[in-house]
C-alpha positions, -999 to +999 in steps of 0.1 A: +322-787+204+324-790+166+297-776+150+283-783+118+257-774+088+241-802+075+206-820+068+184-838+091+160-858+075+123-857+078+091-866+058+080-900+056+087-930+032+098-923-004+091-889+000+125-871+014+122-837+033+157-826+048+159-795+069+190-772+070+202-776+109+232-765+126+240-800+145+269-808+171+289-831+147+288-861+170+249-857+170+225-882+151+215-872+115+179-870+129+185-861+161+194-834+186+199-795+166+213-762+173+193-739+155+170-745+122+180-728+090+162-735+061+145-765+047+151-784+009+129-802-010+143-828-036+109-836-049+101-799-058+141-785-059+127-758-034+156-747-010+141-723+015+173-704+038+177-677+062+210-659+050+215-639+079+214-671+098+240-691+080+261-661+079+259-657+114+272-697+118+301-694+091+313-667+108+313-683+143+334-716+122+303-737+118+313-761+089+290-770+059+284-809+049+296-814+012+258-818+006+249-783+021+280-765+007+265-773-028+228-763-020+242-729-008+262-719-038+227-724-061+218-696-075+178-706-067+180-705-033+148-686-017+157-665+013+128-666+038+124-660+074+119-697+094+099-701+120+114-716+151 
């Protein structure tokens, strides 16, 4: 099973909220998750992560989306524990 990092989409119309999921690749965008790892807000630029989480998946060989790869290299990112 390929695993991957990436955003699932949720809010409602013309207002985007993703959350930062680690998804089976073959899994809808919306659908079906792992674990959740963070959540990012376009409308405000807020990123919220757990770092100790997406270390944990990197280091098994979970893969970041191209999308996700550049959210985690900004240097803005707000580390906070998410609930599950």
């Amino acid at each position: 099973m390929a695993v991957h990092i990436r955003l699932a989409r949720a809010g409602t119309k013309k207002t985007p909220f993703y959350r930062i999921v680690v998804a089976d690749q073959r899994a809808a965008r919306g659908g079906r998750f792992i674990e959740r790892l963070g959540t990012y807000d376009p409308r405000r630029n807020e990123i919220r992560l757990d770092p100790a989480r997406v270390k944990h998946w990197r280091d098994v060989g979970a893969q970041p989306s191209h999308t996700v790869e550049l959210l985690l290299k900004r240097p803005d990112v707000v580390s906070a524990t998410v609930a599950k």
